[in-house]
C-alpha positions as a Markdown table, in Angstrom:
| # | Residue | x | y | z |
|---|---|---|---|---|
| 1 | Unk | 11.2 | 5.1 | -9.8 |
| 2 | Unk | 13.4 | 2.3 | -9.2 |
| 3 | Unk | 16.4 | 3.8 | -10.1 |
| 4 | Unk | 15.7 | 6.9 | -8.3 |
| 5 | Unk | 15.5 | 4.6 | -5.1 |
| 6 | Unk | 19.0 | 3.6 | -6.5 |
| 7 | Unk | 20.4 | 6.9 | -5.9 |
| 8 | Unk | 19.2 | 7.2 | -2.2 |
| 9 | Unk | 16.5 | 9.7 | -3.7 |
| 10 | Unk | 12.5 | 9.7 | -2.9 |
| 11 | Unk | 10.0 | 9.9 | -5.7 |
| 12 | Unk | 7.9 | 12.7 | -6.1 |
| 13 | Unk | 4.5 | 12.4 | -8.3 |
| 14 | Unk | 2.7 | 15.6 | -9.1 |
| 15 | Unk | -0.5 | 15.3 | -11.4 |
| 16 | Unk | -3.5 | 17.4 | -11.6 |
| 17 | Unk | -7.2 | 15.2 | -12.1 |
| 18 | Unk | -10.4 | 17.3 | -12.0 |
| 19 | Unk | -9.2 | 20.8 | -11.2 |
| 20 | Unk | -6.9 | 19.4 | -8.8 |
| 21 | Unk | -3.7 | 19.4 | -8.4 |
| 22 | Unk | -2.2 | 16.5 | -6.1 |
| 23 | Unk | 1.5 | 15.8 | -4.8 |
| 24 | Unk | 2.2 | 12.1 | -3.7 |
| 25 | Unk | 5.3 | 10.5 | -2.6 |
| 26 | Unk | 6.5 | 6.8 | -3.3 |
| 27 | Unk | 8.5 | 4.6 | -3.1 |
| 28 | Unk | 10.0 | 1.7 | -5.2 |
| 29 | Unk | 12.9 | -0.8 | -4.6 |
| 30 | Unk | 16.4 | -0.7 | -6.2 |
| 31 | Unk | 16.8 | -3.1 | -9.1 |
| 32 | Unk | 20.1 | -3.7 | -8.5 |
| 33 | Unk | 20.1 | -3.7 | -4.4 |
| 34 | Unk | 20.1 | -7.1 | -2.9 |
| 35 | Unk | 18.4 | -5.7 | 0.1 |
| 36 | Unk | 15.2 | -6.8 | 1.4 |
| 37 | Unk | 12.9 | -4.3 | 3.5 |
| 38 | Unk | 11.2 | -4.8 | 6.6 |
| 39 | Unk | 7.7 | -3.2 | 6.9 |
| 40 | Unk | 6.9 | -5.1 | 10.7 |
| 41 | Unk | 4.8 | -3.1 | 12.4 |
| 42 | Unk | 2.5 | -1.8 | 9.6 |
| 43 | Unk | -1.3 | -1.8 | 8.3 |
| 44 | Unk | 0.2 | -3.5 | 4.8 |
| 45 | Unk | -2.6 | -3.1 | 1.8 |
| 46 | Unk | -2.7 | -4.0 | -1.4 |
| 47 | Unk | -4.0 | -2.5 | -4.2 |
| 48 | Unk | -3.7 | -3.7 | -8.0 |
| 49 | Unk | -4.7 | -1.7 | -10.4 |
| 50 | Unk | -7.9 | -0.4 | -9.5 |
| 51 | Unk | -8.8 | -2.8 | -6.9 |
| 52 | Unk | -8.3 | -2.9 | -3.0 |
| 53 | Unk | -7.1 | -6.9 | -2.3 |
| 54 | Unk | -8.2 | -8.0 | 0.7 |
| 55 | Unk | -7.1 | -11.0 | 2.7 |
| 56 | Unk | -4.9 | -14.0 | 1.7 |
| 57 | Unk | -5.1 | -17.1 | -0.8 |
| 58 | Unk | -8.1 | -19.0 | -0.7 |
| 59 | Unk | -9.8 | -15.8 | 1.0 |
| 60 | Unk | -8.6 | -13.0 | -1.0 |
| 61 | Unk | -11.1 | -10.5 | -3.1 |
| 62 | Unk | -10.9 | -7.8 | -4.5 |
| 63 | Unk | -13.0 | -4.5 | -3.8 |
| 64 | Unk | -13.5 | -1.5 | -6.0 |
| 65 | Unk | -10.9 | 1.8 | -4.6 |
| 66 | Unk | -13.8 | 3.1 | -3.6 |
| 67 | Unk | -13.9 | 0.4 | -0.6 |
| 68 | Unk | -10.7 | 2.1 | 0.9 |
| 69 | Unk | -12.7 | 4.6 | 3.5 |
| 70 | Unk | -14.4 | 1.0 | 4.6 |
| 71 | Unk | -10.7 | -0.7 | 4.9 |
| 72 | Unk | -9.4 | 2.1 | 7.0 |
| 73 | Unk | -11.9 | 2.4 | 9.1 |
| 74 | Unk | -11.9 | -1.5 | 9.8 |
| 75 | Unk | -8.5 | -1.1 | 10.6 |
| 76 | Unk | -8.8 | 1.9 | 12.7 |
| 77 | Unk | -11.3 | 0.2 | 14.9 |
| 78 | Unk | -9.1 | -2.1 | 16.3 |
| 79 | Unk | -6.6 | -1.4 | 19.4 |
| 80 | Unk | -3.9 | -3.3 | 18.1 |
| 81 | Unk | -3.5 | -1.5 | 14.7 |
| 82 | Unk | -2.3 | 1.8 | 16.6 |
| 83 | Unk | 1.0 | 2.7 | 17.8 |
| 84 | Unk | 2.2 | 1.2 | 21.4 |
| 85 | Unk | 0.9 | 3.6 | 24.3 |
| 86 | Unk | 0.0 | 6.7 | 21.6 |
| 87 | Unk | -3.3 | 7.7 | 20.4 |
| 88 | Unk | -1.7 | 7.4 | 16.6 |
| 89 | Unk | -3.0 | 4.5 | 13.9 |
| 90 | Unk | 0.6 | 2.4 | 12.9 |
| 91 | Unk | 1.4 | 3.4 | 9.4 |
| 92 | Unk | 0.1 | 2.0 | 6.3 |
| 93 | Unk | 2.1 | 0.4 | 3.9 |
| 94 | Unk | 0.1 | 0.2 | 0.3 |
| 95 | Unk | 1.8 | -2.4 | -2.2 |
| 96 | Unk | 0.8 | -0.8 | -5.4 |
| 97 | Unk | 0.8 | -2.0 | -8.8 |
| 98 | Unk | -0.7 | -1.2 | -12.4 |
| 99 | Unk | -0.8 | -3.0 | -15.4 |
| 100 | Unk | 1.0 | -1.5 | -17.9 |
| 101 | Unk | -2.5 | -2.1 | -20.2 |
| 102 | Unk | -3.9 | 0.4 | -17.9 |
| 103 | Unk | -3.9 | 4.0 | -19.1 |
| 104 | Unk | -2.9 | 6.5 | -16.4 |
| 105 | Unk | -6.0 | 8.0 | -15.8 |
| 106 | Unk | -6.2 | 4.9 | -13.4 |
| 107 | Unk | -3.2 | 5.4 | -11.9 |
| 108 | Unk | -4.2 | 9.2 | -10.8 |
| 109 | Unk | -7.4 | 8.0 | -9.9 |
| 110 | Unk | -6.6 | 5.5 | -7.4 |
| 111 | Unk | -3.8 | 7.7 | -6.0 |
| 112 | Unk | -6.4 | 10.8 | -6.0 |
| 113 | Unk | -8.8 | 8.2 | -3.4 |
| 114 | Unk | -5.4 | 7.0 | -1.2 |
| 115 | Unk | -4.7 | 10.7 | -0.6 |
| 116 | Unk | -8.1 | 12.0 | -0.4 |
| 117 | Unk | -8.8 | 9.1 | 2.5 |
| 118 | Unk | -6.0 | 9.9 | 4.5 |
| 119 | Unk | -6.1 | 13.5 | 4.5 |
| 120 | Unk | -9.8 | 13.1 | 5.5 |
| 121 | Unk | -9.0 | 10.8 | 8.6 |
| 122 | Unk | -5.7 | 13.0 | 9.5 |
| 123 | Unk | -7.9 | 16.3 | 9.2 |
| 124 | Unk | -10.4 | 14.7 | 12.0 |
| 125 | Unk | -7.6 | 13.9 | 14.1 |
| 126 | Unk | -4.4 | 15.0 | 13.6 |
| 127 | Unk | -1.7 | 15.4 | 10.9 |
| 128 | Unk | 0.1 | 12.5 | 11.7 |
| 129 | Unk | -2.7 | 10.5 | 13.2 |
| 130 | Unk | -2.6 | 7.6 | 10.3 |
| 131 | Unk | 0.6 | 8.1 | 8.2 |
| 132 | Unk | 1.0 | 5.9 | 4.9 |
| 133 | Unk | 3.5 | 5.1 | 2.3 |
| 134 | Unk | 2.7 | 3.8 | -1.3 |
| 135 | Unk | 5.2 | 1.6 | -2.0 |
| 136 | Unk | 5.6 | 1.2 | -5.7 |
| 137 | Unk | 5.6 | -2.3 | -7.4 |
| 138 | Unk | 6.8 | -3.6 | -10.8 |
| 139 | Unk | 5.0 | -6.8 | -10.2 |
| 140 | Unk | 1.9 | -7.7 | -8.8 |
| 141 | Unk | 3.0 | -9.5 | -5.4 |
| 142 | Unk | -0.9 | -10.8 | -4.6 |
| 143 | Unk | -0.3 | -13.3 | -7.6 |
| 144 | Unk | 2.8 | -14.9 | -5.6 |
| 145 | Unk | 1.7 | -18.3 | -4.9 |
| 146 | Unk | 2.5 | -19.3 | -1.1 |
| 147 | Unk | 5.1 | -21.9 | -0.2 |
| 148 | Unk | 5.1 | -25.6 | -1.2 |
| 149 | Unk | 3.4 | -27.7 | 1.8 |
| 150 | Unk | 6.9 | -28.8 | 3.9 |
| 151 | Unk | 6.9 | -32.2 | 3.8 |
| 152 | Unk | 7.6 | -34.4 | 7.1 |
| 153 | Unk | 9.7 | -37.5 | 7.2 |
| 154 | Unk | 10.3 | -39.5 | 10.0 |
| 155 | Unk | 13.2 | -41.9 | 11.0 |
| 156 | Unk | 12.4 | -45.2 | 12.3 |
């Protein structure tokens, strides 16, 4: 996917889990591009493998994919997780990443529940009410470990 992002190309998934056949689009970031994206003014989530992370460091757990109509709705019930002046949710950005110990099964599961949830909440309201991306990742950015503690020295 990476190098698909390379060529200035989107990623399409197609895969077909119960009788069902579902079509996904994702992104991932360009190896070789020294770019660095901004996603400001977005519901970020992270899931890892088959787990919805919630919250930061010292706070951070980890819910089963199932929690994701919980999640949404948490963030839907706040003002300031919509779009300035519109009746529209601001767009989730969903960090995603599987192990590669992971058979794919879990990988078309969890993408099966992110699509099922937002067509569900976009079918209530309207089709762009809560837009989302999945942005693809090829490591698991909720095990980056924060910032050394600045240290403060004085002159006397």
């Amino acid at each position: 996917m990476g190098q698909i992002t390379c060529e200035g190309k989107v990623s399409g998934l197609r895969f077909e889990l119960s009788d069902t056949i579902y079509n996904v689009t994702g992104f991932s970031d360009c190896s070789n591009s020294g770019e660095i994206g901004c996603y400001f003014r977005r519901n970020v989530m992270s899931i890892r493998n088959d787990s919805l992370i919630i919250g930061y460091r010292k706070d951070k757990n980890e819910k089963p994919i199932s929690y994701l109509k919980t999640e949404l709705n948490k963030i839907m019930a706040k003002t300031y997780n919509f779009k300035y002046n519109e009746n529209k949710v601001k767009p989730a950005l969903i960090y995603f990443y599987v192990d590669d110990k992971y058979p794919i099964s879990t990988t078309k599961r969890v993408l099966k529940e992110i699509a099922k949830q937002f067509s569900t909440i976009n079918s209530k309201n309207s089709p762009d009410y809560f837009k989302y991306n999945i942005l693809f990742k090829s490591f698991d950015i909720t095990k980056i470990p924060p910032p050394p503690p600045k240290s403060i020295e004085f002159d006397n």
